[in-house]
MDAnalysis code that builds the backbone (N, CA, C; Angstrom):
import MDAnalysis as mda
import numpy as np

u = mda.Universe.empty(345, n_residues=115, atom_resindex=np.repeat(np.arange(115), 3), trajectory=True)
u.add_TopologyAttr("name", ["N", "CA", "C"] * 115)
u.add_TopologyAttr("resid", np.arange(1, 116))
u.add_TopologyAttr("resname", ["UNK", "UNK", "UNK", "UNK", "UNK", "UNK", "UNK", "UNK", "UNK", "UNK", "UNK", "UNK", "UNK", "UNK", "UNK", "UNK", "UNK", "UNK", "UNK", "UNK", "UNK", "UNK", "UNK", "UNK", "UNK", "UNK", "UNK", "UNK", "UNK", "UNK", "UNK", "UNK", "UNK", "UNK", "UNK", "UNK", "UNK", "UNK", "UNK", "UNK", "UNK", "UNK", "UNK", "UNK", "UNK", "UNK", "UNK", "UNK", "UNK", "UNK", "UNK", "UNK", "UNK", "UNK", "UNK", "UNK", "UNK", "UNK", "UNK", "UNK", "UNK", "UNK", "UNK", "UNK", "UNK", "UNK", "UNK", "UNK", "UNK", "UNK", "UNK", "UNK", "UNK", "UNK", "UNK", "UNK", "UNK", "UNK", "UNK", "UNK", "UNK", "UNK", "UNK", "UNK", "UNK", "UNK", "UNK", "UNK", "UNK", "UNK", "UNK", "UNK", "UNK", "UNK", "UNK", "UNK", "UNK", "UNK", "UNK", "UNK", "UNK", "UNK", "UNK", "UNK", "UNK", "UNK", "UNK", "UNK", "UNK", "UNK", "UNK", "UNK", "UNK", "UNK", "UNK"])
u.atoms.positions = np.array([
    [169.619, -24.775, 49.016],
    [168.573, -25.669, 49.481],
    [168.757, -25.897, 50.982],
    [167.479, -25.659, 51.894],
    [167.775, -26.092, 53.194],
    [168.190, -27.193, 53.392],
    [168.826, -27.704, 54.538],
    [169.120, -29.303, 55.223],
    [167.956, -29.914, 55.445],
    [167.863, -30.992, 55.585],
    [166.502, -31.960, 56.203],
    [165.948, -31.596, 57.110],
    [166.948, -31.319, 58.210],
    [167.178, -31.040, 59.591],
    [165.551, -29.698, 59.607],
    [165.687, -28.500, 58.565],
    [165.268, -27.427, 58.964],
    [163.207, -27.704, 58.980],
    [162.983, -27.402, 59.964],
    [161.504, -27.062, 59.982],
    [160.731, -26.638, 58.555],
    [159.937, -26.990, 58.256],
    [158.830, -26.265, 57.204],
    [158.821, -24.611, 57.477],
    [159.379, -23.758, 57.178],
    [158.875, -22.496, 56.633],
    [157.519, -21.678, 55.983],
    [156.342, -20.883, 56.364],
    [156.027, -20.539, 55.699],
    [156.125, -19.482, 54.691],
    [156.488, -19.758, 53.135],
    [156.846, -18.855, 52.617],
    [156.208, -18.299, 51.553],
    [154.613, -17.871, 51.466],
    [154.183, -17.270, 50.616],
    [152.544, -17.638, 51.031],
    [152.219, -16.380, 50.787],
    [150.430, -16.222, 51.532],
    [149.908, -15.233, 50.070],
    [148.475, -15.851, 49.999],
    [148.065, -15.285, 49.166],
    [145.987, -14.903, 50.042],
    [145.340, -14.283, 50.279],
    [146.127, -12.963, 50.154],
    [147.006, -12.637, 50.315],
    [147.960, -11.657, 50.418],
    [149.474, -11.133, 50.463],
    [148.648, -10.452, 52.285],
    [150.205, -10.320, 53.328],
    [149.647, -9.852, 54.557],
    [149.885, -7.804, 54.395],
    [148.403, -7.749, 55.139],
    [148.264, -6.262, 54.773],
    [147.311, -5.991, 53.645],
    [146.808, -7.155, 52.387],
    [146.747, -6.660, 51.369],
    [144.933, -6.310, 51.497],
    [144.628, -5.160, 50.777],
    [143.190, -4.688, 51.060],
    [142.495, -4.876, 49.880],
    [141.212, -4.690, 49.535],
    [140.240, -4.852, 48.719],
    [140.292, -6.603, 47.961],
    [140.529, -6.974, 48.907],
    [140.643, -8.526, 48.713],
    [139.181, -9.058, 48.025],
    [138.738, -9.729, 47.251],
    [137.295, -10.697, 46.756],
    [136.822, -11.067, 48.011],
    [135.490, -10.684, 48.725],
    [134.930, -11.346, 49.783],
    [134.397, -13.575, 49.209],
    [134.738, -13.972, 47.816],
    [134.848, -14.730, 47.916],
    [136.235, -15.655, 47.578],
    [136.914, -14.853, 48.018],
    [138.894, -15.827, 48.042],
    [138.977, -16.441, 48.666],
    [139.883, -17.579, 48.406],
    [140.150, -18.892, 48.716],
    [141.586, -17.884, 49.547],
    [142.127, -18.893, 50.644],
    [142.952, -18.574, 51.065],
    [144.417, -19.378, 50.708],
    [145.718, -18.514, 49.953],
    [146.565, -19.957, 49.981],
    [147.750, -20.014, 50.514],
    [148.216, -20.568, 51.683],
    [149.731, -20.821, 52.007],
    [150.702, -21.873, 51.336],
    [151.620, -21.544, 51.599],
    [152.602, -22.264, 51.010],
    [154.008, -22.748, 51.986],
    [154.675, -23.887, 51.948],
    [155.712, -24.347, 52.633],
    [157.100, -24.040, 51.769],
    [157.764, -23.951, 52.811],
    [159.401, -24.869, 52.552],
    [159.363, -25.890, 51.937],
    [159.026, -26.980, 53.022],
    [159.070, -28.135, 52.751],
    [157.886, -28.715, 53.486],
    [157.587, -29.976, 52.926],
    [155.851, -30.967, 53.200],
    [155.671, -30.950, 54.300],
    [154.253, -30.935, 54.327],
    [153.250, -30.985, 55.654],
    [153.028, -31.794, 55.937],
    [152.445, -32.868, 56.877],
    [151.805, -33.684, 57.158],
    [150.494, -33.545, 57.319],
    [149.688, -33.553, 56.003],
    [148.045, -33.363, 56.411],
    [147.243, -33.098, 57.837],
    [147.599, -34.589, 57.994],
    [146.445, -34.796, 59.277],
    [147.098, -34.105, 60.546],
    [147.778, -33.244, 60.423],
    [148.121, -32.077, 61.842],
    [147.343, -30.979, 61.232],
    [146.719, -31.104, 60.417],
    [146.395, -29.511, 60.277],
    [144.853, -29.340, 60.659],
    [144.282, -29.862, 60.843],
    [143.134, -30.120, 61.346],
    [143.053, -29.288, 62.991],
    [142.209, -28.633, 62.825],
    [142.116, -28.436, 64.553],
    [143.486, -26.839, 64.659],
    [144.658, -26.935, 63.477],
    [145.874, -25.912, 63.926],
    [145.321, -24.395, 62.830],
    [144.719, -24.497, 61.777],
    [144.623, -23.391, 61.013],
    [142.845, -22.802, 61.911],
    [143.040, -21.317, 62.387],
    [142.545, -20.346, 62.562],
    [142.162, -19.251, 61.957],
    [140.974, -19.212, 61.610],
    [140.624, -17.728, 60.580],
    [139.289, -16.770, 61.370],
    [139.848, -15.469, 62.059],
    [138.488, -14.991, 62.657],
    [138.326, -13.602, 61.953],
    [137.547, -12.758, 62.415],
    [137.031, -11.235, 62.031],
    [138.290, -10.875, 62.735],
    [139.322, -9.884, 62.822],
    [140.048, -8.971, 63.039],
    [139.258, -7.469, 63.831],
    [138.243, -7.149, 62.599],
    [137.662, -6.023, 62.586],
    [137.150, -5.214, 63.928],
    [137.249, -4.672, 64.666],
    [136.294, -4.547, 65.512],
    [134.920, -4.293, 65.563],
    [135.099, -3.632, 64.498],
    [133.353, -3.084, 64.272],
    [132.414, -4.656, 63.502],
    [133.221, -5.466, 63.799],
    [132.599, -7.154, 63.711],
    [132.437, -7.790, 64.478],
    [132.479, -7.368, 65.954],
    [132.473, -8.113, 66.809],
    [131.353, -8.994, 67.171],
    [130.322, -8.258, 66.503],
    [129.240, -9.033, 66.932],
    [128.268, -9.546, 65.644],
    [129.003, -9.727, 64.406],
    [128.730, -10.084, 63.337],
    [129.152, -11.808, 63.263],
    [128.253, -12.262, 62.700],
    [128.374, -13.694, 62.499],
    [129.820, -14.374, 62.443],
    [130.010, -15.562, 62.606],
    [131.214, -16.283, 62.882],
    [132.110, -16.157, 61.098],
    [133.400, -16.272, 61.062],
    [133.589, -17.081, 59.677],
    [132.877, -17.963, 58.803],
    [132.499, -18.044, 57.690],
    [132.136, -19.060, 57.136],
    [132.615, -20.311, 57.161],
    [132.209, -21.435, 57.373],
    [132.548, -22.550, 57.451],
    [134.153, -22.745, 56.500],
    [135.010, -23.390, 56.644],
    [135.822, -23.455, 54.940],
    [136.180, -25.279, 55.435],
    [136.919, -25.384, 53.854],
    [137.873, -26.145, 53.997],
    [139.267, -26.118, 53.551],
    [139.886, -27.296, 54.344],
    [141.863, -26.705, 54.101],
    [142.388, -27.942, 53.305],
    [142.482, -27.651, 51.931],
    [143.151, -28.609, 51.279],
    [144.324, -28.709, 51.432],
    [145.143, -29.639, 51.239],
    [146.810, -29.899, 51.392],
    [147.398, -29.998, 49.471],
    [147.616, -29.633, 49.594],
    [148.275, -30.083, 47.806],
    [150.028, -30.519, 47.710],
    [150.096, -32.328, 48.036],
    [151.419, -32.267, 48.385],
    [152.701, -31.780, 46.750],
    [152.124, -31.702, 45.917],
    [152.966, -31.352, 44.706],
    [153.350, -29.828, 44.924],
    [152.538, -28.797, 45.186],
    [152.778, -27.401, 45.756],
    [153.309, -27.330, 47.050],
    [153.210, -28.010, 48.544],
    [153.156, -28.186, 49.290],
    [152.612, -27.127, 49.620],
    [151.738, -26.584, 49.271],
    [150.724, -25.735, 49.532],
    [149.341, -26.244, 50.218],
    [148.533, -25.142, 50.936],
    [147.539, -25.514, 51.688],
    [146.307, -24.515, 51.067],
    [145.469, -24.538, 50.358],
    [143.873, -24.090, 50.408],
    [142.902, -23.930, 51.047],
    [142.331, -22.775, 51.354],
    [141.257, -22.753, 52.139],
    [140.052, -22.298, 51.531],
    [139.163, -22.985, 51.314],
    [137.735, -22.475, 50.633],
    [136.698, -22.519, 51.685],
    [136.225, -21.177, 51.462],
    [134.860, -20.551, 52.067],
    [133.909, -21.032, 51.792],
    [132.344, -21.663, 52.379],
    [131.124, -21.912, 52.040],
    [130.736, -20.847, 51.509],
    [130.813, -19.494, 51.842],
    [130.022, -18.354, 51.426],
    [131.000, -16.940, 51.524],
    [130.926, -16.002, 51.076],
    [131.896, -15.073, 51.040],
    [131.927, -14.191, 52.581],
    [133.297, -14.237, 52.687],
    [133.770, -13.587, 53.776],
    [132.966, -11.671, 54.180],
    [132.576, -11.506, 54.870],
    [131.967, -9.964, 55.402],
    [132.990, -8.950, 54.142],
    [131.975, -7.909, 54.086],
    [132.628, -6.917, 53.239],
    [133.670, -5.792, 54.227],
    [134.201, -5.414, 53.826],
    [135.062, -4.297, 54.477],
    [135.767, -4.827, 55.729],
    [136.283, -6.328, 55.788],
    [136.398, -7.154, 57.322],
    [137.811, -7.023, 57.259],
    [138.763, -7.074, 58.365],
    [139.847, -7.748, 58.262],
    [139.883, -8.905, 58.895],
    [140.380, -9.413, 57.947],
    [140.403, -11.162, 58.310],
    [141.784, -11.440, 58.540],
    [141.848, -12.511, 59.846],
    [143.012, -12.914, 60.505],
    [143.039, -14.759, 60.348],
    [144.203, -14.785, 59.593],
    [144.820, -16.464, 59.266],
    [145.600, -16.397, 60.341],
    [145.266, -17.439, 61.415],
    [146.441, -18.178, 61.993],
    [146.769, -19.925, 61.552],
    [148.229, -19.989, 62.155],
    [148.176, -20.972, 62.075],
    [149.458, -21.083, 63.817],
    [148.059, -22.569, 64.516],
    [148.341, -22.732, 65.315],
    [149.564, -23.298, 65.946],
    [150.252, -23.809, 67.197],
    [150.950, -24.545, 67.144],
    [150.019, -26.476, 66.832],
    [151.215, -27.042, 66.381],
    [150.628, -28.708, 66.052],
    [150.673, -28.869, 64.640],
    [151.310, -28.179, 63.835],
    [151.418, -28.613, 62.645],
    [152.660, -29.388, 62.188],
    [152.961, -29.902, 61.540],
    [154.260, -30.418, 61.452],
    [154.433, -30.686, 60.415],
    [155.753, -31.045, 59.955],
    [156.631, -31.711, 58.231],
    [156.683, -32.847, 58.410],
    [156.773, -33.419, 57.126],
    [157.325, -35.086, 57.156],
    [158.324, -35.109, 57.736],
    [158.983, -34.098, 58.020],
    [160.296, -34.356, 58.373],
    [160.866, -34.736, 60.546],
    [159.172, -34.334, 60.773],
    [159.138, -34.283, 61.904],
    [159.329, -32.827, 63.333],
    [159.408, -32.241, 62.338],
    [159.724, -31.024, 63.027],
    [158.244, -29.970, 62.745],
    [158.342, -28.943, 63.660],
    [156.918, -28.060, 63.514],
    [157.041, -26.950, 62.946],
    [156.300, -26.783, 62.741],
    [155.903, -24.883, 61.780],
    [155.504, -24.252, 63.057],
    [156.449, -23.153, 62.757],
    [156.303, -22.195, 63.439],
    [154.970, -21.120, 63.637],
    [154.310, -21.016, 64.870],
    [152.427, -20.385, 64.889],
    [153.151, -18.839, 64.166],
    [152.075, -18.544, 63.881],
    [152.237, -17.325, 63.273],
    [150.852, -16.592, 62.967],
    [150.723, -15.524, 62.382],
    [148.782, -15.015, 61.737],
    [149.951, -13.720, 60.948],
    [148.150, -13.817, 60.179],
    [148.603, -12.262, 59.164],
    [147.148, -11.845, 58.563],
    [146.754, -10.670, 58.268],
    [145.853, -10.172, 58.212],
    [145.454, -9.527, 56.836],
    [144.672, -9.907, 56.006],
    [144.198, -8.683, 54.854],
    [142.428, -8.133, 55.067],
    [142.440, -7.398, 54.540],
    [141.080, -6.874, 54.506],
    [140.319, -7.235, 53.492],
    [138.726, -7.525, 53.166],
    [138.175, -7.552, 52.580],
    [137.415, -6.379, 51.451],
    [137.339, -6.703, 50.397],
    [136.651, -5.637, 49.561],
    [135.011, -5.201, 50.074],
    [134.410, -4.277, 49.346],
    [132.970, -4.138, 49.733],
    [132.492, -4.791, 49.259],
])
């Protein structure tokens, strides 16, 4: 078991990073070490087109980022399904933080969408 001391970790992404023929309507889900503090996450999670040949295709769909402190997991649901054949890029910004007071480390990872 980590110390108190250690930062939140992210340790498990679903899509999986890399992973292809993804549902253009998936929820996105991360997962911690240890607890988040909700209200930093606002404004820190990033999701754009990757793709190039999207560049000039409509923005992301709107979503939202649930917190689930029993999983210490985070959800992201789409208004409408993500572009077909896209790669889609999750970041997560700096400004997030643990109860514990310490920050999550920025990071992104990428899967592709199905047709």
């Amino acid at each position: 078991m980590p110390p108190a001391s250690a930062a939140p970790a992210l340790v498990f992404r679903d899509p999986m990073p890399g992973e292809d023929e993804v549902p253009r309507e998936t929820a996105v889900r991360l997962q911690f070490s240890r607890a988040i503090l909700p209200e930093t996450l606002s404004e820190h999670i990033y999701v754009s087109y990757a793709s190039p040949r999207l560049l000039d295709a409509p923005p992301i769909p709107r979503f939202t980022a649930r917190y689930a402190h029993d999983t210490r997991s985070i959800t992201l649901s789409f208004v409408e399904p993500l572009a077909p054949l896209a790669a889609v890029r999750v970041e997560l910004r700096p400004g997030i933080a643990g109860t514990n007071g310490l920050a999550v480390a920025p990071g992104d990872y990428t899967f592709t969408t199905a047709r």
